[in-house]
N, C-alpha and C positions, 0 to 999 in steps of 0.2 A: 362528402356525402355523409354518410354514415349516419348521423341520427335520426331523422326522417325516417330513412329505409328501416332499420333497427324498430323505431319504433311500431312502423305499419305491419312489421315481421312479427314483433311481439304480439300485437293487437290480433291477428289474426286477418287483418286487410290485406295484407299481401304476403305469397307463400312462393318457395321457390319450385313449385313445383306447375304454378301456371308462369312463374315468372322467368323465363331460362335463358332469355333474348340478355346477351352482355348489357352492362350499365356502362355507361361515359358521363365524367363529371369532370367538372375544373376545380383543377387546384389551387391551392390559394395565391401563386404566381401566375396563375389565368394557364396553367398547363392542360392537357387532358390526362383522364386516369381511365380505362376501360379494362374489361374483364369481365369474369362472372363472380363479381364481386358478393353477392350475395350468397354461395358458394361456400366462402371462404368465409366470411361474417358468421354463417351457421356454424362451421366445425369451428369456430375458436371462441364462440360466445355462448356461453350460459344465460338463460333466462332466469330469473329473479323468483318466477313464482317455481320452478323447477326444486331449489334450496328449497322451497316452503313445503313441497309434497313429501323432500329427502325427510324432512324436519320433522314432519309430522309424524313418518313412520316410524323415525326412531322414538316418538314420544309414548307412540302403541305399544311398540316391541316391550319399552320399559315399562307401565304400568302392566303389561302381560306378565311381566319374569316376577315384579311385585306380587301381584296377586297369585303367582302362584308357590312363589315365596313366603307368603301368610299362611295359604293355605297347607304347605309342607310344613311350616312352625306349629299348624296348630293341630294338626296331625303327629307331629312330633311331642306336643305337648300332652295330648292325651294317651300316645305311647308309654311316656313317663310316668301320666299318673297310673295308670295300669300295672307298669315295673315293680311300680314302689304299694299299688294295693296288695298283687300277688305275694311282694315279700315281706311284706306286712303280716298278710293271713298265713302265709307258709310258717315264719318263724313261731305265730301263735298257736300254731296247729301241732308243730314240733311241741314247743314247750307244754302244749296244755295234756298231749298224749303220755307224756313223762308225769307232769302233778298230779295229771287227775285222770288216768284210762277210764275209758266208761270197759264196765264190768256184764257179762253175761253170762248163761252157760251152757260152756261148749259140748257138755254132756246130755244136753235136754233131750227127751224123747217125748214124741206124743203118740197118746195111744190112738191106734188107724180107729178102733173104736167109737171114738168121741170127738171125731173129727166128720161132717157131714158132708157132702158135695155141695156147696158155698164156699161163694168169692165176696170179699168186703171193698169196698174203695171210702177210702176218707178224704174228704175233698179239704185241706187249709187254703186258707187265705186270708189278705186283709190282715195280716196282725199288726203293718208301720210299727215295727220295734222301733223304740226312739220316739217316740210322740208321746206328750203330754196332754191333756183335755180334763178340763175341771167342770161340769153345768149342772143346769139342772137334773139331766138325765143322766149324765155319765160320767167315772172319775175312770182314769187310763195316764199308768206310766209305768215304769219295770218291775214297781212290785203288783201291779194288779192284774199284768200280766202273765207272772209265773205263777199269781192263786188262778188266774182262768186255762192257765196251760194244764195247772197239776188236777183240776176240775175237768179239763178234759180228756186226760190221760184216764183216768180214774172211769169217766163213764164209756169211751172207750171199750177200755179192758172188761165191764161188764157184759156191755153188748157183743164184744167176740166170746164171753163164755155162753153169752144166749144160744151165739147161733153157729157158732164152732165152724169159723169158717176153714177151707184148707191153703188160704191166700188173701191176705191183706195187700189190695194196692193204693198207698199215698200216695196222690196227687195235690204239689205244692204249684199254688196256681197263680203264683205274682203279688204285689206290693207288699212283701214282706218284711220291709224297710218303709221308714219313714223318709226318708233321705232328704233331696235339697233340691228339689224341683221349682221351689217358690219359695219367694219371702217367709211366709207365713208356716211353711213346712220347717224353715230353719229355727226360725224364731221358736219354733213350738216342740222341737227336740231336745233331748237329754244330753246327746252323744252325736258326733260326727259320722258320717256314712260308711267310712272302715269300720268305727268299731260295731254303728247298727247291724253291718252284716255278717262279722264276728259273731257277733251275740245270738243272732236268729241263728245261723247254723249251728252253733252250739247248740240251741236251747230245740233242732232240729234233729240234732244228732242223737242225743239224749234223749230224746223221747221215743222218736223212732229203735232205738236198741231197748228201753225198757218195754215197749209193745211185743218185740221179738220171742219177750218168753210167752208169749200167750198165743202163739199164733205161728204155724211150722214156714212159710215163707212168706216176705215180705216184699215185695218192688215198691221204689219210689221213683218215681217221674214228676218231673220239676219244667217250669215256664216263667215268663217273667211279665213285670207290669207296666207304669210308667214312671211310680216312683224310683225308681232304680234307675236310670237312663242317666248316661254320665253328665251329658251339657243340658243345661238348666232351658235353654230357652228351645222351646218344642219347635220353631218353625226351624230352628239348626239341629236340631238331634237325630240322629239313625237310632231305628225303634228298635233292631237288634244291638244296639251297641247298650246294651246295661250290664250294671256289675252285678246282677241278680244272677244272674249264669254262674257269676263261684259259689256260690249256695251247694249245685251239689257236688262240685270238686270239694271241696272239705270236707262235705261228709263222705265222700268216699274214702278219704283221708284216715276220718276219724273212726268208722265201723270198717275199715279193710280186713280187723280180723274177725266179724260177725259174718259165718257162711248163711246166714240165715236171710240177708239183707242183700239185695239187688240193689246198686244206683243205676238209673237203667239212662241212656244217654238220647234226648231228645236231636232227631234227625230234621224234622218238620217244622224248624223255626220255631215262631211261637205259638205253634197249635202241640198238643200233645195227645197221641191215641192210644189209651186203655185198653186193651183187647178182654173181655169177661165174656169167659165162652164163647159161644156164638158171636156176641154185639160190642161193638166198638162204641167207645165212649170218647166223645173230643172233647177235651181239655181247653178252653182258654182264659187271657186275665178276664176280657172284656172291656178293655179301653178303645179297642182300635170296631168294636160292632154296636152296630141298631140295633137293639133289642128287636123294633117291629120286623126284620127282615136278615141277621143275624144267621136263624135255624135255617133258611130256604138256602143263604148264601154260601154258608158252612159246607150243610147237606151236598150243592153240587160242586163246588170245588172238590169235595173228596170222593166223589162219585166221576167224573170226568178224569181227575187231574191223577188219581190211586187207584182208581177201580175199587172204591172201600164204600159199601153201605153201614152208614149211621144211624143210629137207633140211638142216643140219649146225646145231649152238649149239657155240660157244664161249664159254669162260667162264676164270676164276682165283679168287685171292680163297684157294686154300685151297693155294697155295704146294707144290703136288707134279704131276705129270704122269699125264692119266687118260685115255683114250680105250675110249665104251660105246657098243652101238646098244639102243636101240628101239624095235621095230617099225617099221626102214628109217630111223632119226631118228639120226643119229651125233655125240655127244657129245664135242667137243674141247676135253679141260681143260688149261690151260698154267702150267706152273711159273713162278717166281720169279727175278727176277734176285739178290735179295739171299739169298737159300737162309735155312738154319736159323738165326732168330733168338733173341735171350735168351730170350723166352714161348712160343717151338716146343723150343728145346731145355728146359726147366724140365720140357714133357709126355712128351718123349722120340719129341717129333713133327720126322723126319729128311727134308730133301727135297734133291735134287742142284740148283744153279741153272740154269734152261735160260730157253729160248725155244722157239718154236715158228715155221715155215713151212713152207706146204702150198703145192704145186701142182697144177693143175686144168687139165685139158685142156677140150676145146669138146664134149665129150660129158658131163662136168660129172661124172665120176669124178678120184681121186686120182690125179695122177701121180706125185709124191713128197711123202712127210711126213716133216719133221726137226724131231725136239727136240733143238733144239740145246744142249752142253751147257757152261756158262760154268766149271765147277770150276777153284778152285784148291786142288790137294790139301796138306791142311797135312801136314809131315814135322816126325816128334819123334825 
């Protein structure tokens, strides 16, 4: 017998479970063989296609431990660059508080006199340290940077002596690096993405402790953008995962002995909230919002999600100067330090370089708003 029945068993034409009645066959001596021979057939035969399901599953199991084998590597790989950024900036942080302490004075008093009930908020943004751009409109790279940084230091400091505020709060609002998002971003840098963000917090720290003497407390609250975002390609990046976030570990670092200077530690992800007076101000870069529907979706997330009414957003990200209300909600968008770069001039997209600072009185209206404006005009 045996192949026939085997076969019909495999196929699925006959199964032992209508088939239970004994088989009887003759053997090759013309003997008889009976039993429940099919019985016996099933418990000591393996089917062929049975291998091929074993076979298969171990093919799953291993491209499973594979891929997540990669993904533990690649996870392990951005741990390391993170090791070796923090002990990068750490060592440079040591060294540069030895050669070069930023100086201030711990003696300073201001007279309660000359000091007003007024709050300041300086909105930065957009400076891409490390970026170079040559065009018609615009020249930007580290020295035309530090003439637009000490330009705005300088107008600044006059506008707090206008309006004597009793609290400067900086708000640092993202792409403060140039970094390496794209081709075109690498191609068009000075400097590699450690030292870009070396540089800004320095050139962050330093400014923020010489404003210090003009003004009895200072808070700085910090966010991040896109250029910062460790992995290059957006549809693989976690939008919190950027190095923009050491920006103010270092300066904590580096003004730890200024009592005058708060780093204040963002709890909200990448939104940051200003409290001036009465009204909250929300901080963001502006990569991840619609302009057209941004203030409505803002508004109720921190209205539902906090219990927090907002009264003003700030925002960047789009390198030009905007200010919209509505429906009582006022929209404060701030320019660029680095103005019109190679990929804005290519669109024939023009923007002046500025800053922005607002002050706010104890009734929690504007008392002055300056975009301040960094230009250097090129002559031909």
């Amino acid at each position: 017998m045996g192949a026939g029945i085997r076969l019909a068993v495999e196929s699925g034409l006959l199964s032992s479970a209508t088939h239970s009645e004994p088989v009887t066959e003759e053997d090759s001596d013309g003997g008889k063989l009976s039993g429940s021979f099919l019985d016996i057939e099933e418990e000591e035969y393996v089917p062929s296609y049975q291998f091929e399901r074993e076979s298969d599953k171990i093919f799953k199991l291993k491209k499973q431990f594979y891929d997540q084998r990669r993904e533990y590597n690649k996870l392990m790989t951005q741990d390391a660059r993170w090791d070796n950024l923090i002990g990068k900036m750490k060592h440079s942080a040591d060294h540069l508080s030895q050669v070069k302490p930023l100086f201030f004075n711990v003696n300073k008093k201001f007279n309660e006199k000359d000091i007003t009930d007024c709050e300041g908020v300086l909105f930065l943004t957009d400076w891409h340290v490390g970026l170079t751009a040559e065009n018609i409109w615009n020249s930007y790279n580290t020295d035309v940077l530090e003439q637009r940084l000490f330009k705005l230091k300088e107008k600044t400091i006059k506008y707090i002596k206008r309006h004597n505020p009793s609290v400067l709060h900086v708000a640092i609002m993202g792409d403060m690096v140039a970094g390496a998002i794209h081709v075109s971003a690498r191609v068009q840098s000075e400097e590699d993405t450690c030292d870009q963000l070396m540089r800004v917090s320095e050139y962050l720290s330093e400014f923020v402790n010489e404003l210090s003497n003009y003004v009895p407390k200072i808070e700085v609250y910090s966010t991040y953008g896109n250029h910062g975002r460790t992995v290059q390609n957006f549809k693989d990046s976690v939008h919190s995962d950027n190095m923009e976030k050491i920006i103010p570990w270092w300066m904590k670092q580096r003004l730890k002995g200024n009592d005058a200077i708060t780093i204040k530690d963002n709890a909200i992800h990448e939104f940051v909230l200003v409290p001036v007076y009465d009204r909250n101000i929300v901080v963001v870069h502006g990569d991840l919002d619609r302009k057209s529907s941004s203030a409505s979706t803002i508004y109720r997330l921190f209205s539902a999600k906090f219990n927090v009414n907002v009264h003003y957003i700030a925002s960047g990200h789009i390198h030009h100067v905007e200010c919209e209300e509505e429906l009582g909600l006022e929209e404060i968008t701030v320019g660029s330090i680095c103005g019109t770069d190679e990929y804005a001039n290519g669109k024939r997209l023009y923007s002046t370089p500025s800053q922005t600072l607002v002050f706010f009185g104890s009734d929690g209206e504007k008392d002055g708003h300056y975009d301040i404006s960094l230009a250097n005009r090129k002559v031909y």
